[in-house]
C-alpha positions as CSV (number, residue, x, y, z in Angstrom):
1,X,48.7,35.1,27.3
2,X,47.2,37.6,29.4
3,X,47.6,37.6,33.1
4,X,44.9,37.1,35.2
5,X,45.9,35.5,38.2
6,X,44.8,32.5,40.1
7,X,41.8,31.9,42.3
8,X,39.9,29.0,43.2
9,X,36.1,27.7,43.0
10,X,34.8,29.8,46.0
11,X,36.1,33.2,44.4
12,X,34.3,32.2,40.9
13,X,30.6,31.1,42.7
14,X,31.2,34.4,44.6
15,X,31.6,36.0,42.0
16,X,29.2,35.0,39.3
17,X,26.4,34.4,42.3
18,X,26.5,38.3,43.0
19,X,26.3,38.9,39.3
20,X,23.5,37.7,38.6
21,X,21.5,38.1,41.6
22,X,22.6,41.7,41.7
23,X,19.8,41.9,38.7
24,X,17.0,41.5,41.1
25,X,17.4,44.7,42.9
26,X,16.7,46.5,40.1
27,X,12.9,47.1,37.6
28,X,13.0,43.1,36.7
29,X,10.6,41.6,38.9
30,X,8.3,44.2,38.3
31,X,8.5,43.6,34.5
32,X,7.9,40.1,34.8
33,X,5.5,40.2,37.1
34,X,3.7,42.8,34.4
35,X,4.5,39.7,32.1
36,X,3.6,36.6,34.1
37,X,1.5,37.9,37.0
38,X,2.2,35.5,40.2
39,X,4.2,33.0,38.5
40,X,7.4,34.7,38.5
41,X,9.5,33.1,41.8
42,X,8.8,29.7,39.9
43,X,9.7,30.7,36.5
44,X,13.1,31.7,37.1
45,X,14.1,28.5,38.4
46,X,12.8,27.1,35.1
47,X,15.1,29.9,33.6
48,X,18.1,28.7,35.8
49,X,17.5,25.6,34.7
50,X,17.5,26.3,31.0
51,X,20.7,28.3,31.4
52,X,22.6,25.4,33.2
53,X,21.6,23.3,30.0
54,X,23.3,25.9,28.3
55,X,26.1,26.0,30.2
56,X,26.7,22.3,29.7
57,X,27.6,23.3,25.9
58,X,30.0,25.7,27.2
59,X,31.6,23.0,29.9
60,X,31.3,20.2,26.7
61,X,33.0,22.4,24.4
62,X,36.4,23.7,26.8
63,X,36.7,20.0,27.9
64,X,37.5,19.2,24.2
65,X,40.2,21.7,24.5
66,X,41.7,21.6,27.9
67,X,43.7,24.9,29.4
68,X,41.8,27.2,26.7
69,X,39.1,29.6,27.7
70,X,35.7,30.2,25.6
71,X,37.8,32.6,22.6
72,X,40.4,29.9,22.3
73,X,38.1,27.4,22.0
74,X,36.2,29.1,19.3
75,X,39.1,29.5,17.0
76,X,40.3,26.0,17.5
77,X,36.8,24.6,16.4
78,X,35.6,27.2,13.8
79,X,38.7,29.2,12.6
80,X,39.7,32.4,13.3
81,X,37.4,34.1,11.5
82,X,34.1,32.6,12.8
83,X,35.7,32.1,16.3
84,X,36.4,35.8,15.9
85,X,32.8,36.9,15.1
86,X,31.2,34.9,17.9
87,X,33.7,35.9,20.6
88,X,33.0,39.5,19.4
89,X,29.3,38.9,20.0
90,X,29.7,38.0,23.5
91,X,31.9,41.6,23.9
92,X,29.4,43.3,22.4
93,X,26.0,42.1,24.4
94,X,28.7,42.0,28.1
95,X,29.3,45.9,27.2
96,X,25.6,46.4,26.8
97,X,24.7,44.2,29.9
98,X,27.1,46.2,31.9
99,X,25.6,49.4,30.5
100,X,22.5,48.6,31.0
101,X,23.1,47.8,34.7
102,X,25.1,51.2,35.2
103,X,21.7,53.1,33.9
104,X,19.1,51.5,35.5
105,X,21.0,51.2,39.1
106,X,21.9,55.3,38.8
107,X,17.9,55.6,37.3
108,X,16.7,53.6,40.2
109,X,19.2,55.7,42.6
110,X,17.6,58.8,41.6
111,X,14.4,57.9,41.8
112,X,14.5,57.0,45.8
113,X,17.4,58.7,46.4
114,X,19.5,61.1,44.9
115,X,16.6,62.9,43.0
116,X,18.1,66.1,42.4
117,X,21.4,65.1,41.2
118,X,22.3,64.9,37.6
119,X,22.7,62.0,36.0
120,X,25.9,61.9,34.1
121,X,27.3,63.1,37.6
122,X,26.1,59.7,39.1
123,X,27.2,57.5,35.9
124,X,30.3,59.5,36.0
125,X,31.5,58.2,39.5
126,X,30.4,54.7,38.8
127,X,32.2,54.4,35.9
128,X,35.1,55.7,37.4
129,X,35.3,53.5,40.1
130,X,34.5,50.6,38.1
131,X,37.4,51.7,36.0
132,X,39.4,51.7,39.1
133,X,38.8,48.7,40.4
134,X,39.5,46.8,36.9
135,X,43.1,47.8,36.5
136,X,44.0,45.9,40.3
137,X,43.2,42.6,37.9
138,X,40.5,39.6,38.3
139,X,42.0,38.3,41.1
140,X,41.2,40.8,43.5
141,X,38.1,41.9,42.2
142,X,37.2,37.3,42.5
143,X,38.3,37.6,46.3
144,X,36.4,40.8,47.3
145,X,33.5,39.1,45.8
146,X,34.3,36.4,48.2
147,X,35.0,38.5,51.4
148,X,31.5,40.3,50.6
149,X,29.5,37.7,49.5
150,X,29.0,36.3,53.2
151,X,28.1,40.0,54.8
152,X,25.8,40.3,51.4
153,X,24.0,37.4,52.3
154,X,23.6,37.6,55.6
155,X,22.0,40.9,54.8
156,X,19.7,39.5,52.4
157,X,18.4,36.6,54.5
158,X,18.0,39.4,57.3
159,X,15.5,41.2,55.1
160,X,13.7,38.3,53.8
161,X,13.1,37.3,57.2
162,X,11.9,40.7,58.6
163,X,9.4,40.9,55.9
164,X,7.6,38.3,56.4
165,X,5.4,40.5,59.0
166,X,3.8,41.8,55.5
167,X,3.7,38.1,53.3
168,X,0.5,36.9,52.5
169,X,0.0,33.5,51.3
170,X,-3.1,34.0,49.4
171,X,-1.3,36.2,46.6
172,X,0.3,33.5,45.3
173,X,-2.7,32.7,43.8
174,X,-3.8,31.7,40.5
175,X,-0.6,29.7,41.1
176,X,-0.4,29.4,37.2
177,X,0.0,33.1,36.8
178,X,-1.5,34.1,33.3
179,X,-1.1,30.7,32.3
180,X,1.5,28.1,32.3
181,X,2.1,27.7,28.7
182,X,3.0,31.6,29.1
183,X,5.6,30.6,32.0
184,X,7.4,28.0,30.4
185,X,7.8,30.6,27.3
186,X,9.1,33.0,29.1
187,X,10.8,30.8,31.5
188,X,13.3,29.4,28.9
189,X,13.6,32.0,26.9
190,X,14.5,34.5,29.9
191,X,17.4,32.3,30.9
192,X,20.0,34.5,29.3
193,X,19.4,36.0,33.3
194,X,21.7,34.0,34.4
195,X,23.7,34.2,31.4
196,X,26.9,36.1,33.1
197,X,28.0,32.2,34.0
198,X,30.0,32.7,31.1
199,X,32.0,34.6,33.2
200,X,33.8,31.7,34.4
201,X,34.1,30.3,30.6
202,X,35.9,33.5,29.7
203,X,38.3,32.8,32.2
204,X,39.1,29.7,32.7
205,X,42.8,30.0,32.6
206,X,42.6,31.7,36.2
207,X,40.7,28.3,37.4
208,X,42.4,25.2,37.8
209,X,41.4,23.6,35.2
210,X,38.2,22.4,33.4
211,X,36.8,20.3,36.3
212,X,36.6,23.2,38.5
213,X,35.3,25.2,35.5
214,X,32.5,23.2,35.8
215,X,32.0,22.9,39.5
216,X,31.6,26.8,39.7
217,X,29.3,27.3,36.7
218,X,26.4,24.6,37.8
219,X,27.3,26.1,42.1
220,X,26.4,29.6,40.7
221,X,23.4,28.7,38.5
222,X,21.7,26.5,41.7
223,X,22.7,29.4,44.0
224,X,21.9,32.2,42.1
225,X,18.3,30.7,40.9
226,X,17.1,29.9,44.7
227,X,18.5,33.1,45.7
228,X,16.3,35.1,43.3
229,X,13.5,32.7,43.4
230,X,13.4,33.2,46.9
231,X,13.4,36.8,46.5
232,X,10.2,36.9,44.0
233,X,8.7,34.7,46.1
234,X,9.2,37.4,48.7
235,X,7.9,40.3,46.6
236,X,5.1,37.9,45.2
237,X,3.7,37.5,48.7
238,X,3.9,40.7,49.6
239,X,2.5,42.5,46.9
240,X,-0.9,42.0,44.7
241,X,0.5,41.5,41.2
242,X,-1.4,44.1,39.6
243,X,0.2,46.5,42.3
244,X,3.8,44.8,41.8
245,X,4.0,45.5,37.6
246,X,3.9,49.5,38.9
247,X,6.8,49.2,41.2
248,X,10.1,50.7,39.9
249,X,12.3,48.5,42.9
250,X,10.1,46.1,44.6
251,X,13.3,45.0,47.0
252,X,13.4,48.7,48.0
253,X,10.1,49.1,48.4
254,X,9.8,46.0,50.8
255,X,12.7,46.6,52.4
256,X,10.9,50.2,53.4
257,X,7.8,48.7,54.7
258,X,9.8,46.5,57.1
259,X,7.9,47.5,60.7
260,X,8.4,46.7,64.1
261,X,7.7,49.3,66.2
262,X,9.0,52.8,67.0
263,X,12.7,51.7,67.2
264,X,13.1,49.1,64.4
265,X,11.5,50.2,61.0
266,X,12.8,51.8,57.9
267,X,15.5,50.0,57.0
268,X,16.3,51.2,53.7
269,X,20.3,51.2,54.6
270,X,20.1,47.5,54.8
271,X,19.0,47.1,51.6
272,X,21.1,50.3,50.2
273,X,24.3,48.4,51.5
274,X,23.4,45.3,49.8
275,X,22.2,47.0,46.5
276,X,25.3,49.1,46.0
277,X,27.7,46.6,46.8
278,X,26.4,43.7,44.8
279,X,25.6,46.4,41.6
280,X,29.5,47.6,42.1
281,X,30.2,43.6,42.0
282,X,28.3,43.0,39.0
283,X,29.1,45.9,36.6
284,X,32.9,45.5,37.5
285,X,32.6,41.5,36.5
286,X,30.6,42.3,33.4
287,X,32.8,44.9,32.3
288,X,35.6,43.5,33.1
289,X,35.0,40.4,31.3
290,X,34.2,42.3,28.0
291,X,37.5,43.7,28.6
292,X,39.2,40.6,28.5
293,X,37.5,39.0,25.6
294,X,38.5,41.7,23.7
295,X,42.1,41.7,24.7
296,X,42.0,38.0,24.0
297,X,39.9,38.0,20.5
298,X,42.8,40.8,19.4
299,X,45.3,38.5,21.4
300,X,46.4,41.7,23.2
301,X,48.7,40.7,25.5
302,X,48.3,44.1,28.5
303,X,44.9,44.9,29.3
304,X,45.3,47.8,30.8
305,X,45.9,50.2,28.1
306,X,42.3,49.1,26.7
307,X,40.3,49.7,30.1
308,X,40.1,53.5,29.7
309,X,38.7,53.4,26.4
310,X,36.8,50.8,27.0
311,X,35.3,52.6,30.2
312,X,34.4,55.9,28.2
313,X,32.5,53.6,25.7
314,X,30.6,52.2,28.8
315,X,29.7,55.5,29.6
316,X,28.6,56.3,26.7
317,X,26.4,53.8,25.8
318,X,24.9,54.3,29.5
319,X,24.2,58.0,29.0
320,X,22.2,56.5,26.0
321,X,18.7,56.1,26.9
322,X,15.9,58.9,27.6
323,X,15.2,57.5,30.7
324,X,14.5,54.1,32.8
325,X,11.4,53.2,30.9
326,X,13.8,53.1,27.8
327,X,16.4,50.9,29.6
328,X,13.6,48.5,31.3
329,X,11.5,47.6,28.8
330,X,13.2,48.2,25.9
331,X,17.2,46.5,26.2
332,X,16.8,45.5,29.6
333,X,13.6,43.3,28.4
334,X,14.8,42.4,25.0
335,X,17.9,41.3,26.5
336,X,16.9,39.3,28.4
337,X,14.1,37.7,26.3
338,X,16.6,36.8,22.8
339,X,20.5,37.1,24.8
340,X,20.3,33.3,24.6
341,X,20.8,33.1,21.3
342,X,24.3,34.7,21.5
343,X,24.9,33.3,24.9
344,X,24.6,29.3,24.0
345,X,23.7,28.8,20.5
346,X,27.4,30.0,19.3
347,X,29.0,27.3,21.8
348,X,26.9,24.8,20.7
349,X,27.3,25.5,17.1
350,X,30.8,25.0,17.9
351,X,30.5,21.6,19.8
352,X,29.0,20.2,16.9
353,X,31.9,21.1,14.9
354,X,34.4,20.3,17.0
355,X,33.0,16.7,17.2
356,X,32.7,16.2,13.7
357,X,35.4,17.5,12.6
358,X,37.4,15.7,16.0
359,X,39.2,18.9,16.9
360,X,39.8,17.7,20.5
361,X,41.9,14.8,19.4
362,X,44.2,17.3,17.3
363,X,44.6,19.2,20.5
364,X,45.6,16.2,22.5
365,X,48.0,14.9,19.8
366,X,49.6,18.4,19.6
């Protein structure tokens, strides 16, 4: 079994919370608003929603099989051969998420930041330090999620709340967006967003047990939706929607127009602190993860010797795309659009058969 550590319930809602919020810094809300117009704060609570229904399929199936994580689970219900080619499907699309991330954060750097520096120069250091990080284990990457996660959001809140000089109540209007049949849509099949709670179902073993497994996968779902609700409620009221779809990082952008006076304006390194660190968070959770479902699917026993490789493929695939217009609307959007289907269709298939074929009384027995 591979060595993980042990943290508790706070580390894991940490964790996963700056996950999938970290998402929102990034080309998303202008995509959806693109997509949905001024419907988008409410949507993703419909997505959060969704995904915590799919979670419930995860947290059904582990608490048939007590003490195993999501791979484990897989081969006791399907065989080792189906429970091998779903657990490699959730590798696969965490490698690309992670990828993906890595891209559009350095293609977002560059565009209000760095603009003169290469880009496989930025990806480079990322990587590396991501890299880094992952060989000093889960557990301490779960508790600097923790220490971070309070200065993170306090920073957040801080910037919601000086923006409101610029929020506008009357572009939240139509309140139905381009239509609510188009939200709901959209809302449920975008809830592979919050999809990295799966995090906590790939390690399990480093929880204590499958009650607290739970606990942390519905905390970071209702968390992470208000948190990024609120936030496209921010940038909904703030900017018209036909304006928003244009915006490469909304956050940054209202972040920047944050004005009170001579001495307090521009306060980009706000926002810069928070987007860097919860992007580090995030990409290190993702990839990590993918790490260990591949150690565990090959029942490698020492991750370490697989993190190097594994990092040059994350490289890789990041140095992919032609540039962010390739990463936003073509994986990023996808992704997020049909991810469910690998996220919680493969646990549920597997519910079903553990529960005909009673697999969890065969693992009590034994």
């Amino acid at each position: 079994m591979i060595k993980e550590g042990k943290f508790g319930t706070h580390e894991a809602v940490c964790l996963v919370t700056i996950t999938i919020t970290a998402k929102i810094f990034f080309t998303s809300p202008g995509i959806l608003m693109n997509i949905l117009g001024t419907a988008t704060w409410y949507m993703t609570l419909l997505s959060a929603a969704t995904a915590a229904v799919g979670f419930t399929f995860i947290y059904l199936l582990l608490k048939r099989f007590p003490g195993k994580n999501i791979v484990e689970a897989f081969e006791a219900s399907l065989g080792r051969f189906f429970g091998f080619f779903f657990s490699f499907l959730l590798v696969l699309l965490f490698m690309l998420n992670a990828s993906a991330i890595v891209r559009e954060f350095i293609e977002v750097l560059k565009v209000y930041v760095l603009p003169l520096t290469p880009i496989s120069f930025l990806t480079g250091i990322f990587v590396a330090v991501v890299t880094v990080v992952s060989f000093l284990g889960l557990e301490t990457i779960a508790r600097y999620a923790k220490l971070s996660s309070y200065i993170l959001l306090a920073s957040f809140i801080t910037v919601l709340i000086l923006a409101s000089q610029k929020y506008e109540a009357f572009r939240m209007f139509p309140i139905f967006g381009h239509g609510l049949a188009k939200t709901i849509q959209h809302g449920i099949a975008r809830s592979s967003f919050y999809g990295e709670v799966l995090i906590v179902a790939a390690v399990a073993g480093s929880l204590q047990g499958i009650e607290y497994v739970k606990k942390a996968g519905y905390l970071s779902l209702a968390l992470s939706g208000i948190l990024v609700s609120s936030a496209l409620l921010a940038f909904t009221l703030t900017f018209p929607y036909y304006t928003g779809a244009e915006i490469t990082a909304p956050m940054y952008q209202l972040t920047a127009m944050i004005d009170y006076g001579r001495f307090f304006q521009r306060l980009e390194p706000i926002f810069l602190f928070i987007w860097f660190i919860s992007s580090f968070v995030s990409v290190t959770a993702i990839f990590y993860t993918s790490a260990s479902l591949y150690c565990k699917i090959f029942r490698i026993q020492d991750m370490r010797p697989t993190i190097f490789p594994l990092a040059i493929i994350l490289f890789t695939i990041a140095m992919m795309p032609s540039d962010i217009t390739t990463v936003a609307k073509g994986y990023i959007h996808k992704s997020r659009e049909y991810g469910w289907i690998i996220l919680y269709i493969p646990p549920l298939i597997a519910l079903i058969i553990a529960i005909i074929r009673k697999k969890e009384v065969k693992q009590q027995n034994a």
